[in-house]
N, C-alpha and C positions, 0 to 999 in steps of 0.2 A: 289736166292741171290748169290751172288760172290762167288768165293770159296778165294781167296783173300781181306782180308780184312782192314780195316785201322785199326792202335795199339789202338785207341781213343773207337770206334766201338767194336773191340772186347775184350777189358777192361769191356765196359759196358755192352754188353752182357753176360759175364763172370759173372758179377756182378748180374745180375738178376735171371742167374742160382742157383749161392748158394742161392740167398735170396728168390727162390722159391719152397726149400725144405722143408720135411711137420715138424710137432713138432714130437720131439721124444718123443717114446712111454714112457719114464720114464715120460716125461711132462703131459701125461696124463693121469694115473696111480694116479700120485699125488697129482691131483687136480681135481682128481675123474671124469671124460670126461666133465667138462667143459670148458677146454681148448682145442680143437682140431685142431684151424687152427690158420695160421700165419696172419694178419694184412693186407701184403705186399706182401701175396702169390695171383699168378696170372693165367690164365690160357691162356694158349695160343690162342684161339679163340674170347673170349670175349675180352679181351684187348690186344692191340698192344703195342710193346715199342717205347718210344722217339728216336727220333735220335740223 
């Protein structure tokens, strides 16, 4: 990938980082490990991002 990138591009990349950070641990703690992943978390292999 570029090392230059467009502001558009690396907004949403940006974006998919924070939103695929895990639940914190007070989150599963308190509802006893039935909550342990996020919805919208993604793994880098399996799924690719849009452009």
């Amino acid at each position: 990938m570029a090392r230059n990138k467009p502001l558009g591009k690396k907004l949403r990349m940006a974006q998919r980082m924070k939103s695929n950070s895990s639940v914190p641990t007070w989150a599963v703690m308190r509802t006893a490990g039935k909550v342990r992943t996020t919805p919208k978390q993604r793994n880098w292999r399996r799924s690719k991002l849009k452009p």
